[in-house]
N, C-alpha and C positions, 0 to 999 in steps of 0.2 A: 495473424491467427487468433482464435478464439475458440471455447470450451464449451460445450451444454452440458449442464447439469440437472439431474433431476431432485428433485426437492425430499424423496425415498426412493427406495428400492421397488417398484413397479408401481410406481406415481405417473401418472400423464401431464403431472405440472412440472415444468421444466423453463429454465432459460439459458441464454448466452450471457459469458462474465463482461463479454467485451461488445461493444460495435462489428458488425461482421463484416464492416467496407472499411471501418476505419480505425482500429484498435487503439495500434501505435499514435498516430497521428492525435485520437483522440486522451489520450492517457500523457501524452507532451502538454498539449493545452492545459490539462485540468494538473497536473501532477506536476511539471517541470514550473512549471509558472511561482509556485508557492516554494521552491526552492532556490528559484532566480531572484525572488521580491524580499526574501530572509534577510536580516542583518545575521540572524545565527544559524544558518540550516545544519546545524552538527547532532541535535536528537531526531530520531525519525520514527514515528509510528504509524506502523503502514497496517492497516486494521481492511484482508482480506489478498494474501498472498496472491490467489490465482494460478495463472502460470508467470507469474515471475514480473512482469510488466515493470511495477513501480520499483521493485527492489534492484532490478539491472540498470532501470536509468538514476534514478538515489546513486547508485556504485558510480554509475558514470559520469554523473555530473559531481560528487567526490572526489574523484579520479583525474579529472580535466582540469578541475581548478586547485586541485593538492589539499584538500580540506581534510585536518586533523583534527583529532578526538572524536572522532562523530562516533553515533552509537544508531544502531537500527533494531526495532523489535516490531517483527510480521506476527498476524495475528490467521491462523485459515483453518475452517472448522473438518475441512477434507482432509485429514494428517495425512492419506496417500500422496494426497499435490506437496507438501511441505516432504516427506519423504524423494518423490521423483526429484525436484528441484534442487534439493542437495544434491541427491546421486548425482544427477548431470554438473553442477558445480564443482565437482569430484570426479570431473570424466571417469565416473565408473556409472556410465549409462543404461549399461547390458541389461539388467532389471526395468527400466523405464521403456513403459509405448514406443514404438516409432513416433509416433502420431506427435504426443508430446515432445520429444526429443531434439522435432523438426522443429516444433512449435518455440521452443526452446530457443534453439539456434537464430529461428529466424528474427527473433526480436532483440536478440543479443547483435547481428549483423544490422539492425536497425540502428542500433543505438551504438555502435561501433562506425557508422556513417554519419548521425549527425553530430556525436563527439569529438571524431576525427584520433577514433582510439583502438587499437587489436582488439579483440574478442576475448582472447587469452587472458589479458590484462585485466580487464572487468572481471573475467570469472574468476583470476587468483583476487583482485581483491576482496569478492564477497567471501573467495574461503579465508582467506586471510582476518577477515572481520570474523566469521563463525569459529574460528579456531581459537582467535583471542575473547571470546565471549562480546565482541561488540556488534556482533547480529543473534538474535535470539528468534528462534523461529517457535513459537509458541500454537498449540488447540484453539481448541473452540473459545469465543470470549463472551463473557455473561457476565449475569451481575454480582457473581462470587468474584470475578477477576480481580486479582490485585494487580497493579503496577510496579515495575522496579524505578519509575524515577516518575518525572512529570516532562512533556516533549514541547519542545519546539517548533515540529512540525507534526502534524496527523493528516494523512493520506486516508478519508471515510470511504472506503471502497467495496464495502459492504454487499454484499448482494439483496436484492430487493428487498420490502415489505411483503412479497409474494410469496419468497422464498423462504427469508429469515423476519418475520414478524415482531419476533423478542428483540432484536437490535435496533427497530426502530419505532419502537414507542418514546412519548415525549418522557415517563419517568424514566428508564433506563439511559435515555441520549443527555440527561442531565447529570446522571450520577455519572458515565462517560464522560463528560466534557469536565466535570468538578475532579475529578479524580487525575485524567492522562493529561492535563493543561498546564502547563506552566505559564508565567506572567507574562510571554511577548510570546505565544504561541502563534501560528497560523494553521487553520484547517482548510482540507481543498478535498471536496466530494462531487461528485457526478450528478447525485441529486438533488431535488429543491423540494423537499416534503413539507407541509405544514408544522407536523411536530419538532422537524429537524429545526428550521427557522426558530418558533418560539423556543425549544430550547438555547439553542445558539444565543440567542437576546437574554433568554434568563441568565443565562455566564456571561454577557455582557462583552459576546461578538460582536462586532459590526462586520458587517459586509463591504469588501473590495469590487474597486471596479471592472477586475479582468477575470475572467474566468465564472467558477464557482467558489471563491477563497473568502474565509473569513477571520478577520482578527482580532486576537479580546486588546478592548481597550486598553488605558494607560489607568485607568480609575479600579481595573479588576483586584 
């Protein structure tokens, strides 16, 4: 499943968050990958909530291999999707679309199939992290955003230049990457922009060869 969004309130510019053949499938390549390749996948900043995609399988992949201390902070400029998403985490759905709800589910039964984990399980974990303050579901992010630490992992899932222009200029994607990066960070985004690159080399990423993931060297 996947979302359109419109860019305002009677905008004709609009997109989808996900692949609409391939969401899941696609969101494992790019997203599970940089948490299979970590020596430390225990910080996660997952920068464009959605409906939930990275943050269920983050849980999942958690969850399957027993990984402790981890800490997760979503970042989604729509506070209604960061609102429904809890509800449903909260089986107290009553307020949330069908539409969502389904959406919801169906990716959690996704990721409850290639984990080989109940559904149930996953969603108490993330309440379980949101309860203990180690999932923080935070607004819009700019370039007033502070950080509460520096991540190990960053999931760039941003939605376009189309749609959010200010997230992906080369000055801001620097103060981004200098600010939320720790020293053996990995980042794993969907896209391959010019600006994103030479920022990325300015903090002194390199690029992996699987996926879209990159890692700052050992000299950062």
């Amino acid at each position: 499943p996947t979302l359109e969004l419109y860019k305002e309130p009677g905008s004709e510019i609009s997109e989808h968050m996900h692949n609409r053949r391939g969401a899941y499938s696609e969101s494992l390549y790019i997203y599970l990958n940089a948490l299979e390749a970590s020596s430390t996948p225990k910080s996660v900043l997952s920068v464009g909530l959605g409906i939930g995609y990275n943050e269920l399988i983050t849980a999942s992949f958690w969850l399957k291999n027993k990984t402790t201390d981890t800490y997760l902070e979503s970042f989604e400029s729509e506070s209604w999707l960061n609102e429904s998403f809890l509800l449903w985490i909260k089986d107290n759905d009553s307020p949330v679309s069908p539409k969502l709800s389904q959406a919801y589910q169906a990716i959690a039964e996704n990721c409850a199939k290639t984990f080989d984990l109940p559904v149930e399980d996953i969603k108490l974990l993330l309440n379980q992290l949101y309860e203990s303050k180690r999932w923080t579901l935070r607004d819009e992010l700019n370039e007033q955003t502070q950080f509460s630490k520096k991540f190990n992992i960053t999931y760039y899932d941003a939605f376009s230049k189309k749609m959010n222009p200010e997230l992906w200029s080369e000055e801001f994607l620097n103060q981004f990457l200098h600010n939320a990066s720790s020293n053996n960070c990995t980042l794993t985004t969907y896209a391959a922009t010019g600006a994103l690159k030479r920022a990325l080399k300015n903090q002194n990423f390199e690029y992996l060869s699987y996926g879209r993931n990159w890692d700052l060297s050992p000299s950062y």
